[in-house]
N, C-alpha and C positions, 0 to 999 in steps of 0.2 A: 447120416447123410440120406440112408434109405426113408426112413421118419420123413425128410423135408421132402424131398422127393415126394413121396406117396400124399403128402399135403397140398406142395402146389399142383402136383396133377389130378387130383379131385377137384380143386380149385380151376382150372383149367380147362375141365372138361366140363363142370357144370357149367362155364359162361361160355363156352361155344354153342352147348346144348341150346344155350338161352340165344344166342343170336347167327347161329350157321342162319349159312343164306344168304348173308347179309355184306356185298363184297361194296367196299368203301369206292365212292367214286368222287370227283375233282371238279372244279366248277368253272375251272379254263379247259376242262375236255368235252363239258354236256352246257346246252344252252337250256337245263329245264328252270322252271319258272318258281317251286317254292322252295324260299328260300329262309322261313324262318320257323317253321315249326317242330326243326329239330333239336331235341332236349337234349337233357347230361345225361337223362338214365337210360339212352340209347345206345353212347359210345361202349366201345368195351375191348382191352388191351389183356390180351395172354400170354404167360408167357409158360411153356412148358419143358421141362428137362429131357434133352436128346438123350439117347443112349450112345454117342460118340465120347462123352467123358462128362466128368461134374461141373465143367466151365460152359457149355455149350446149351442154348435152348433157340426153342423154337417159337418164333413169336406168329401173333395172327390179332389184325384188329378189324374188328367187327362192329357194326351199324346198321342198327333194328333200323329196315326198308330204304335203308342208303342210297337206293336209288331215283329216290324222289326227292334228293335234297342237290342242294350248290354247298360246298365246305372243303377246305385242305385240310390236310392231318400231318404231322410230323412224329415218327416213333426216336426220342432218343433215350439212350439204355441206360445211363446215368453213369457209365464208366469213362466220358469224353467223346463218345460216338455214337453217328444214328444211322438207323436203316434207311435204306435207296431212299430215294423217292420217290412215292407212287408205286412201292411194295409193300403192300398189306399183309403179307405172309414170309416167312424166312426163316435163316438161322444166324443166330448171331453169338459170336466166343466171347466170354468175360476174360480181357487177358489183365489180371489186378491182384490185389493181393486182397487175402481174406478179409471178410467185411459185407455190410449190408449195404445193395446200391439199390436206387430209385429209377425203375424205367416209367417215362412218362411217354404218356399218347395225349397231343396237342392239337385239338379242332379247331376250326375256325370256319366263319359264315364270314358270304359278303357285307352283312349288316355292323360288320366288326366283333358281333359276340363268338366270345370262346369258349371254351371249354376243357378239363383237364383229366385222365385219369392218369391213377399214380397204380404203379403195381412193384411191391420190396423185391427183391432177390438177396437171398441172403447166399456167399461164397464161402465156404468152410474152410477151404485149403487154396492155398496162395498158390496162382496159375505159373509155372516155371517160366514159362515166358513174358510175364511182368518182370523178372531179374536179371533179363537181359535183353541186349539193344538188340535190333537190325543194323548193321550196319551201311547197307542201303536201302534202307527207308527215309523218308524226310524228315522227319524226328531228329534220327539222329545227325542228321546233316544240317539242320535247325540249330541244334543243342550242342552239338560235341559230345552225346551218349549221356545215359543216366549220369555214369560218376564225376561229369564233369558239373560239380555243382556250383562252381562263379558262374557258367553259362556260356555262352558263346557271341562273339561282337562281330556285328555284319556295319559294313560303311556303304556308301553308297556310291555306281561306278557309270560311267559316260552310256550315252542309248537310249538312259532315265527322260521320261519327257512324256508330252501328248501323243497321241495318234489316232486314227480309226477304231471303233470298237471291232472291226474284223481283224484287227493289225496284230503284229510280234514287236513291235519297238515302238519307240518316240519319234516318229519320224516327220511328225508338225513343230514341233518346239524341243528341244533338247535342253535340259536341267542344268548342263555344265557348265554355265558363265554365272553360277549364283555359289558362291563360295560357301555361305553360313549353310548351304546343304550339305554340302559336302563333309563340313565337316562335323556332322552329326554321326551319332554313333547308337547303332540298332543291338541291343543285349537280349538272348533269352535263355532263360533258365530250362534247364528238365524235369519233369516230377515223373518220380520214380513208378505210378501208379498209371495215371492216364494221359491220353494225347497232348497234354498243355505243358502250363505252367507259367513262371512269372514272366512280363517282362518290361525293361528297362529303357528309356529313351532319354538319349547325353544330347541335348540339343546346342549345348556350346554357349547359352544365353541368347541364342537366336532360333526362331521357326520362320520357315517358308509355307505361306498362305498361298491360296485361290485369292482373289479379287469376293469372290462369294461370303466369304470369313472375317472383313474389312468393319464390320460392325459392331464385332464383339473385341476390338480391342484400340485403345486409344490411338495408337500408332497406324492403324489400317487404314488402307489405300484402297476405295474401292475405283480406282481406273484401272489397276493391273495387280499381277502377281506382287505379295511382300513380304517383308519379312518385320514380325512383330518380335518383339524383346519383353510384351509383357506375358511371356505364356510359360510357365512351369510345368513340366510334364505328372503325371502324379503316380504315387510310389504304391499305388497298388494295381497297374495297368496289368492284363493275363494274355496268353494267346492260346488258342486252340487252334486244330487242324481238322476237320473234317473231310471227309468224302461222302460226294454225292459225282452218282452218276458218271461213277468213273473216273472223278476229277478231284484232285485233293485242293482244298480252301484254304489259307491264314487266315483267321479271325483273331483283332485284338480288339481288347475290351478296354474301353477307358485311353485307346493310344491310337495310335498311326505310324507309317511309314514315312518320316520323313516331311512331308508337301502334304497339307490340308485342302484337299480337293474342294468340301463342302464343310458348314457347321457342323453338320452330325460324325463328320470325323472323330471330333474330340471327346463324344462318348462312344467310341470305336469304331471300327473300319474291317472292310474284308478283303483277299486277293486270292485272286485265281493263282495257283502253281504253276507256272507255265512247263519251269524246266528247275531241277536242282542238281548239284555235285557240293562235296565235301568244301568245295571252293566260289560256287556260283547258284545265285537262285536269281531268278527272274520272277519276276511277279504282273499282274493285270487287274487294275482297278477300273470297276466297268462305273462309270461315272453317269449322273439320272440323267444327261444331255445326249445318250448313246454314243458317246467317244469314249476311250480308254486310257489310263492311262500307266504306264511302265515305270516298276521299278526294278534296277538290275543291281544285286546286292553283291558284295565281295568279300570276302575273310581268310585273313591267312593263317593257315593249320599247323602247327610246330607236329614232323613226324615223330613219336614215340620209339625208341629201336624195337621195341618188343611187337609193336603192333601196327607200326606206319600211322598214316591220316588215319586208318579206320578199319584195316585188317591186314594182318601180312600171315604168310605161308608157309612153318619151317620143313624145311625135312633133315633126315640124317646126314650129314658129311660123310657121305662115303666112300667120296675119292682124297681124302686128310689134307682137303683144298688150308682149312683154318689151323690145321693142328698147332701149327709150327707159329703162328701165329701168338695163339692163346697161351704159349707156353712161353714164350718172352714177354709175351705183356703180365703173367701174373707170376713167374715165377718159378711155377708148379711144375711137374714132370709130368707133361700131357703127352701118349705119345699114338694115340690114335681116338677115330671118332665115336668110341665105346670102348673103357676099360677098366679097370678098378687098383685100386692099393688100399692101403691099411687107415681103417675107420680115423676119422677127422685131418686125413693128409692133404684133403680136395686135390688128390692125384692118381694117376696108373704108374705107382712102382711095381707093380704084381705084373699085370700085363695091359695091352693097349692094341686094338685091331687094326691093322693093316690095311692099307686101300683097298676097299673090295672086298675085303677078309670074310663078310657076311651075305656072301651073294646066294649062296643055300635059303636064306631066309627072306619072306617077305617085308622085311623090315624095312627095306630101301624104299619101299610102294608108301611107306605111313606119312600122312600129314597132318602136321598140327596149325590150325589155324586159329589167331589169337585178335580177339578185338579189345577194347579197352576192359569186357567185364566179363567176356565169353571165350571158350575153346571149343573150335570141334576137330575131331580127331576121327579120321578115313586112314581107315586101316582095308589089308585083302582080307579079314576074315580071321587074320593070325595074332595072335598074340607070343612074345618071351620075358622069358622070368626067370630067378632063380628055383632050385628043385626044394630049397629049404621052404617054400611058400605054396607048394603045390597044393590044389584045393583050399587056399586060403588068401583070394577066393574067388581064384581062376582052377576049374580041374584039368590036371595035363592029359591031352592028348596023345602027347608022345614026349619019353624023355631021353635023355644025350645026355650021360655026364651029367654035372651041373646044373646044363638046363632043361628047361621044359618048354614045348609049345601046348596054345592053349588056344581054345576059340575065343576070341575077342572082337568084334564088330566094331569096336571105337563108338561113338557118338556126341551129341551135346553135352556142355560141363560149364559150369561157372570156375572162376579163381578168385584168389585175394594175391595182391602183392603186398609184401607190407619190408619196411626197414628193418635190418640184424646188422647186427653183430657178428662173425668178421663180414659177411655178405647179404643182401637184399633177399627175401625168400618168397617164393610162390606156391601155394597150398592149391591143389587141384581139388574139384568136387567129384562126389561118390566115388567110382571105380579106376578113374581117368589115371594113365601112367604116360611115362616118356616115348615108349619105346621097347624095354625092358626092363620085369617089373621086380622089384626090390623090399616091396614091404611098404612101400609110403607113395604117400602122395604129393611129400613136401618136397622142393626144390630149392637148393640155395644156387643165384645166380654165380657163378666165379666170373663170369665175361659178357659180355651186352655192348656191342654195337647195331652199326644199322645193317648188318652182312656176316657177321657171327652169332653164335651163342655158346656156353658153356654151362650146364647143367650139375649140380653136384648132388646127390641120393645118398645118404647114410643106412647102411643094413644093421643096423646094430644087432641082429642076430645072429648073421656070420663076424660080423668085426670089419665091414669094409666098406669104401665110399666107393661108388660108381661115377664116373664121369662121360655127360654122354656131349658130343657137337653137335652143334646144326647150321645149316645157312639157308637164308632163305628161297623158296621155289624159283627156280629160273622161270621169267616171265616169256608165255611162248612168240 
């Protein structure tokens, strides 16, 4: 990594050598007058490695005497994302997984000529947070999260219509007396790497045109809005998301939302973000007549018990709200919300703590929070375990009996859940424990609703299962 490093930043420094000075300007901010005698071998895109981590540089694009010329530039990093607009300097994270990406710096003259420079970045180790969601980001409120790879179906819902380019709704023409929209159906996929991916458009055998559109198909109506029957949507349509300028964009490629405002819809379309939630996105297509127009999307999300729509919160049961619960529905001799019995009984015949029983410890403070592909776990600073595991590989700070406390800060974690035998299991990453730590990281569920849980840990180095509860954060 030091090697690449010390490559591109000689690389880096001789092309600013070659053009410092040189700060890139816009040809809708300056009214100068020549506007064509700037070349290719003037432009010049850097990108150099921050010392914040191996994912992170700093770009700068540069333009021998830039200031005598009219041209726009666009820097995009080739991960699904570009810098601002009209920032010629920054820093920008590769969140992706290892691999070689292509940042481009894209000029343009009012004369129409362009120009391109290309600059590799090669990523050696895969950014941890490419392997997992936000779950409030619009990605994942787009997608339904990486793992969900069918995708996610948006329909479309009343408000939908014309209005003002300054406007928030449809408030000249509203969509909802045209049925073949309605029941169109909007699909997008996630890719696991960058802001896109596929997506999908079920038109039902019908599409709702513009009057604009009325040309390119036998059935069009150029007096008003129609709807044509010869359009097949095509099966390699993508969307991206961008930001600029503080404002996140849908761009589909090859598709549209629903209503063909214009022809050039049908080789893609963009919409402003207006507003999202797990359940609603609004959208704003600024239309070349300066009117706008709205689309308000809708989807309904089946909550997960482990994780809700898109995160839920557990913590320890430590008033044995579920005890009594979990122990008629599986059988097991559960008899408080942390205990153990004899290795593979997934029960506390040995013992089982008592409401409150753990109030010495900051154990009651821990939360674990679970999205569909991430945990993080907020802890006071405390970690407990058994004394059989001390220094392995937590060192105890202080030990009791049995157990030991240890410094543990909790933090981010990925999971797997996957299908067993007698029970469902969930494998934590690196260090990540329940609560109190036993030697693994694997959990088999014994109980899962949407207000319980039942954890079971096998020690197989003392001979016994641990059984811990949880319910979910009381919402304040």
């Amino acid at each position: 990594m030091n090697a690449f490093r010390n490559i591109i930043s000689i690389f880096c420094i001789t092309t600013i050598a070659l053009f410092a000075g040189c700060a890139p300007q816009e040809w809708d901010d300056y009214g100068l007058a020549d506007t064509g005698a700037l070349t290719a071998d003037q432009i010049s895109l850097a990108l150099t490695p921050n010392s914040a981590d191996q994912w992170t540089y700093d770009y700068a694009v540069n333009i021998v005497d830039g200031s005598k010329y009219l041209y726009k530039y666009e820097v995009n990093f080739g991960d699904g994302t570009k810098a601002p607009a009209k920032t010629p300097n920054g820093t920008h994270e590769y969140v992706v997984e290892a691999g070689t990406y292509t940042a481009v710096l894209s000029v343009s003259l009012p004369t129409g000529e362009t120009f391109a420079k290309e600059v590799p970045v090669v990523i050696l180790e895969t950014n941890p947070k490419s392997l997992t969601d936000d779950p409030a980001g619009v990605v994942y409120a787009l997608t339904g999260g990486k793992d969900n790879t069918t995708g996610k179906t948006w329909t479309l819902k009343s408000g939908s219509g014309l209005g003002p380019g300054g406007g928030t709704w449809g408030e000249w023409w509203d969509f909802s007396g045209n049925a073949d929209l309605f029941d169109d159906a909007f699909t997008f996929l996630p890719n696991s790497v960058q802001r896109n991916g596929t997506y999908v458009y079920n038109n039902n055998g019908g599409t709702f045109c513009n009057e604009s559109c009325a040309s390119l198909f036998p059935d069009g109506d150029p007096s008003g809005s129609f709807v044509t029957t010869g359009y097949t949507p095509p099966s390699d349509a993508v969307w991206t998301i961008d930001t600029r300028n503080g404002k996140d964009y849908l761009a589909i490629t090859k598709g549209f939302i629903g209503y063909a405002v214009q022809p050039a819809d049908f080789n893609g379309a963009e919409y402003e973000i207006l507003s999202f939630s797990l359940t609603d996105i609004a959208l704003k297509y600024y239309s070349p007549d300066g009117n706008a127009w709205f689309f308000f999307l809708q989807s309904e999300v089946s909550a997960d018990p482990l994780y809700g729509v898109g995160s839920k919160v557990w913590i320890v049961d430590a008033q044995n709200t579920k005890v009594a619960e979990i122990a008629d529905a599986t059988g097991k001799r559960i008899q408080g919300h942390i205990g153990l019995g004899p290795l593979n009984s997934y029960g506390q015949e040995w013992w089982g703590a008592g409401a409150n029983d753990k109030s010495m410890w900051t154990l009651y403070q821990w939360e674990l929070e679970f999205t569909p592909s991430a945990l993080k776990i907020t802890t006071a600073g405390e970690g407990y375990g058994r004394k059989s595991f001390d220094g392995n590989p937590f060192p105890s700070t202080a030990v009791d009996g049995d157990d030991i406390t240890f410094v543990y800060a909790g933090g981010n974690y990925t999971y797997s859940k996957t299908d067993a035998s007698p029970y469902p299991k969930i494998t934590l990453s690196g260090d990540a424990f329940t609560g109190y730590y036993v030697g693994t990281q694997e959990y088999e569920i014994l109980y899962l609703t949407g207000d319980a849980m039942a954890l079971v840990a096998h020690n197989t180095v003392e001979g016994q299962d641990w059984v811990f509860v949880f319910i979910p954060k009381p919402e304040n």
